[in-house]
C-alpha positions in Angstrom: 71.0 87.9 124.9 73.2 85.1 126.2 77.0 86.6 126.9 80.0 84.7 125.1 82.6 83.1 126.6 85.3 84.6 124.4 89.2 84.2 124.0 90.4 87.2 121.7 93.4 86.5 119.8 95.7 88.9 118.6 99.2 90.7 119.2 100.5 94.4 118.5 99.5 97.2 119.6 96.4 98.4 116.5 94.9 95.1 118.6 94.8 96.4 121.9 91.4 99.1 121.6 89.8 95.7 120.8 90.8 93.8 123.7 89.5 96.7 125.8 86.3 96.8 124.3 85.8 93.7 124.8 86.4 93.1 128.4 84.7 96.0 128.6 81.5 94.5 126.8 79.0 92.6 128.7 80.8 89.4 126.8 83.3 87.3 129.4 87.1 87.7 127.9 88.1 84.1 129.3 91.2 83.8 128.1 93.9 85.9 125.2 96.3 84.2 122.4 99.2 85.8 121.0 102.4 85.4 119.9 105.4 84.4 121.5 107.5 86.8 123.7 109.8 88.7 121.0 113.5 90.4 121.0 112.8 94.1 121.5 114.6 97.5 122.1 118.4 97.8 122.3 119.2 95.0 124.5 116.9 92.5 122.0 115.4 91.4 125.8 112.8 89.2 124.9 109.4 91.3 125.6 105.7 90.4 125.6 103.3 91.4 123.1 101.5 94.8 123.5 98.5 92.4 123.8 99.5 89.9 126.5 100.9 92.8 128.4 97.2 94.4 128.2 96.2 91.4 129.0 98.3 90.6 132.1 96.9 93.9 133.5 93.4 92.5 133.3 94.2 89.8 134.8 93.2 87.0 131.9 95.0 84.0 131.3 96.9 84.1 128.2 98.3 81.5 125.8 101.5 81.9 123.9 101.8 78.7 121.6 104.5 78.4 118.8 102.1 77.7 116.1 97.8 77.2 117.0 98.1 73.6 115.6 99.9 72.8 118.7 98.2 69.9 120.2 98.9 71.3 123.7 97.7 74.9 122.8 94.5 73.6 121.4 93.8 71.5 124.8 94.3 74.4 126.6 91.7 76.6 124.4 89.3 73.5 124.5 89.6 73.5 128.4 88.4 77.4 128.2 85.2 76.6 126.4 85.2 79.2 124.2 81.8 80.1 122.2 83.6 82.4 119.8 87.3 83.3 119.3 86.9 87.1 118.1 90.8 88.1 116.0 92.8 91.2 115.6 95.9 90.9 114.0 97.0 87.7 115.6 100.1 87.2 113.0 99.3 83.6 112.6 97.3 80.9 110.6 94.7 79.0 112.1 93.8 75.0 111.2 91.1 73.9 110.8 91.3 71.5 114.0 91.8 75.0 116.2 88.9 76.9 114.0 86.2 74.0 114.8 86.8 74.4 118.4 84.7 77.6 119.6 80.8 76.7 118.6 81.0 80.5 116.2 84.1 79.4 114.8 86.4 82.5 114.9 85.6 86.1 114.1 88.5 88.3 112.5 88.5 92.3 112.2 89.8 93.2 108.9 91.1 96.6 107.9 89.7 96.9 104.7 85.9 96.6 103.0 86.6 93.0 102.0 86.9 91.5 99.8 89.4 94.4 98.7 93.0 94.3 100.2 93.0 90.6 101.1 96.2 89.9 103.2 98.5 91.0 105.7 99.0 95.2 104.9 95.7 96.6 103.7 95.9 100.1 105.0 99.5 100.2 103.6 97.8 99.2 100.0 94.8 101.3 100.4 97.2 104.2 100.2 100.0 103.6 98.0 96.5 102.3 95.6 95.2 105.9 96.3 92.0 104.8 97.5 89.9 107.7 98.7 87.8 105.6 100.9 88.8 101.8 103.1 87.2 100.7 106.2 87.0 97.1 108.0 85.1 94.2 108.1 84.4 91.3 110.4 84.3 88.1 108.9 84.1 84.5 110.1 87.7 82.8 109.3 87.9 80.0 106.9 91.0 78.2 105.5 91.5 80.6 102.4 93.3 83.8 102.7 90.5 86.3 104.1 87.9 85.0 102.0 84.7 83.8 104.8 81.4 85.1 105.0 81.0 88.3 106.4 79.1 89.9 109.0 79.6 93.7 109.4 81.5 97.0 108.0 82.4 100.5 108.7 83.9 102.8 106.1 86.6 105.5 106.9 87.6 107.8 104.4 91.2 108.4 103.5 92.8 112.1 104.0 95.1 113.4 101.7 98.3 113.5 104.5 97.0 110.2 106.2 100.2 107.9 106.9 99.4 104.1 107.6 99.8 104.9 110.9 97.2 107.6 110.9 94.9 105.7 108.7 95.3 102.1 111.2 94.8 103.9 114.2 91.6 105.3 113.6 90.7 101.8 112.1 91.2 100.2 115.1 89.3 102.6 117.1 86.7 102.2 115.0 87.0 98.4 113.9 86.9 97.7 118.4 83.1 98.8 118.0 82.5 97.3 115.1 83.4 93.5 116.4 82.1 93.8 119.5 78.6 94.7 117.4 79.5 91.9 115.8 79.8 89.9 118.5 76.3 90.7 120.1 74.9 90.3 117.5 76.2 86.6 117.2 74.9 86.3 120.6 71.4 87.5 120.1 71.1 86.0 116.9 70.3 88.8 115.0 73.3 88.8 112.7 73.8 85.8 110.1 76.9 86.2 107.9 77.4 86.6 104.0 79.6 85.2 101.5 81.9 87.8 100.0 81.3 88.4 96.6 82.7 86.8 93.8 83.9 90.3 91.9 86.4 93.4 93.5 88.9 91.2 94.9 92.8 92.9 95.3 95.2 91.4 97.5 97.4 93.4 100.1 100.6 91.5 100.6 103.2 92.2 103.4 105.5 95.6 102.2 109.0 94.8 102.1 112.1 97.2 103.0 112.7 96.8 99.2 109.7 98.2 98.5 109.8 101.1 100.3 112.6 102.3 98.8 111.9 105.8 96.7 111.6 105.5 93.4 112.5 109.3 92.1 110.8 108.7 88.7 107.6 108.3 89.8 105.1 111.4 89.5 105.1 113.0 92.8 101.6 111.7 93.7 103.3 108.3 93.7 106.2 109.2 95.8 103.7 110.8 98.2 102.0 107.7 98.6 104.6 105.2 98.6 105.9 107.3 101.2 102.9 107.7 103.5 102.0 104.2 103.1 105.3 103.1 104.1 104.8 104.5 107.5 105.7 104.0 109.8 106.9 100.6 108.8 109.1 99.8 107.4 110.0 103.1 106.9 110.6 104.9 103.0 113.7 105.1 102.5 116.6 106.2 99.5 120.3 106.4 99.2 122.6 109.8 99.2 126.1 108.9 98.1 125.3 104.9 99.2 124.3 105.8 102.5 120.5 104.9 103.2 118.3 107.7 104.4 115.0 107.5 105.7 112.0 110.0 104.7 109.2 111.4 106.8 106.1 112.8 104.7 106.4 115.0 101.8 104.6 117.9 100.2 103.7 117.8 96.5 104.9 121.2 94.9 102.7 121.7 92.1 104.1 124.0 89.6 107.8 124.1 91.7 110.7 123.7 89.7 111.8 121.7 87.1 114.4 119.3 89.0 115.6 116.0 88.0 114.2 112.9 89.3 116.0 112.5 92.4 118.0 116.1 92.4 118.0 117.8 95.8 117.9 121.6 96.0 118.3 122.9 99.0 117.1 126.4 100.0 117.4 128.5 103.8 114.3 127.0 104.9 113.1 124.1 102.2 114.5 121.0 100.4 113.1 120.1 97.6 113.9 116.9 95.1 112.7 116.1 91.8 110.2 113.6 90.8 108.9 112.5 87.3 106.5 115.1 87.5 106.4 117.9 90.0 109.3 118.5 92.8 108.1 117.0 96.3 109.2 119.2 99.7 111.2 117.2 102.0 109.6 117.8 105.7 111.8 115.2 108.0 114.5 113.0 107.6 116.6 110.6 109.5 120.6 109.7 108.3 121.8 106.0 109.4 122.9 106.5 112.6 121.6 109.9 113.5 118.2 111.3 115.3 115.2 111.9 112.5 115.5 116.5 112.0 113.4 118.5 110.0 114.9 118.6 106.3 116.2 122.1 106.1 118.4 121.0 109.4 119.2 117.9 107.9 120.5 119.4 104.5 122.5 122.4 106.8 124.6 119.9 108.6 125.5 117.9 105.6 126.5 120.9 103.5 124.8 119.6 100.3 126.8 119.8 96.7 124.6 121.9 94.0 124.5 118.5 91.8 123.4 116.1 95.4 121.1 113.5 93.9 119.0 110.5 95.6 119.2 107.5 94.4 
């Protein structure tokens, strides 16, 4: 086997197990793309990508263009010679004029078993769909939303507490292996890809703050998963008296008591609200402007009316 010259391309942190397996792979990491420094923290200081920061400590040359149609960007990745241009999460479309430059095209990790969950948030969708199994994919990227020919899988199965965050970070442990099999076997030449099929396609757009807002007359199942696939971003959230609160995970309570969607009873050591089914248990919960506390706290300091309702 021939080693690529590879330039990986992506930009938070579920990206970064990748980048490590691949300059630790017997592949040569020539050079990283990722987006643009971005405000961060308090101060809104502009701050690099978890990616090109990983990549700074490696010591590869990284590229920050605007946008990869950027003539000058695409010089600069033609000057690198890439063979392949393996993706994680880049956060940006490629054209066509960028994909044709590496000889393999470019190679993106996918967190779903495509061609399910299309788009930008399929672990969130994977949940809140209440999907007991997802996985990823590596597939060569064409114009069309996630749609190219695909090369290799692994399937995860979902637990029954798994946030997204749980969920993506033992995708991306898993999904690093995964493309960098891919990516020998595109050097060997043992690996030829195949067009997704035609039938089991759902899309996975981007989850807005407006969706993860609580809807109280849902079952509980549905509040559990709306919930744990809205974290940690952007956060579930509902409203006490017009002030926004955010939830951490809750417990279904099957059988608990009959509450109102939305009513809050609060006991010594529980809080409990009402769904359209069965009560959920509240575990944390953070008030605008306060540190997140474990509900029982939370409901202690803001000495909670008998008729307190979520909205």
């Amino acid at each position: 086997m021939t080693p690529l010259r590879l330039v990986f391309a992506g930009t938070p942190e579920v990206a970064v197990p990748t980048l490590d397996a691949i300059a630790a792979s017997v592949h040569e990491l020539v050079g990283v793309v990722t987006r643009p420094d971005a405000p961060a923290g308090r101060g809104r200081r502009l701050t690099p990508s978890p990616v090109a920061q990983r990549a700074e400590e490696l010591g590869v040359p990284v590229l920050k263009p605007v946008h990869p149609r950027d003539p000058e960007f695409q010089e600069a990745l033609r000057a690198l010679d890439p063979d392949c241009c393996p993706v994680v999460a880049y956060g940006a479309l490629i054209p066509r004029s960028a994909l044709d430059i590496p000889r393999h095209g470019w190679v993106n990790l996918h967190f779903s078993v495509l061609p399910a969950w299309r788009g930008a948030a399929p672990v969130q969708h994977s949940i809140w769909g209440g999907d007991e199994f997802t996985g990823a994919t590596t597939f060569r990227i064409v114009e069309a939303l996630d749609a190219g020919p695909t090369f290799g899988v692994m399937t995860e199965r979902i637990r029954p507490t798994d946030t997204a965050g749980d969920l993506l970070g033992r995708l991306a442990e898993g999904g690093a292996s995964l493309l960098v099999a891919t990516l020998d076997g595109i050097a060997d030449g043992s690996l030829e890809a195949r067009e997704q099929p035609a039938d089991g396609i759902s899309l996975a757009p981007k989850i807005t703050v407006d969706d993860a807002r609580v809807d109280w007359k849902e079952p509980a199942v549905g509040v559990d998963r709306r919930i744990r696939a809205c974290t940690p971003g952007p956060g579930a959230w509902t409203t006490l008296d017009g002030e926004r609160v955010k939830l951490g995970r809750v417990e279904v309570v099957a059988g608990g008591p009959e509450l109102a969607p939305g009513a809050i009873r609060a006991g010594k050591n529980e809080v409990l609200v009402g769904t359209g089914s069965d009560p959920v248990r509240l575990t944390e919960i953070k008030a605008f402007g306060k540190r997140q506390m474990g509900a029982a706290d939370w409901a202690r300091g803001v000495r909670l009316p008998e008729t307190a309702t979520f909205e």
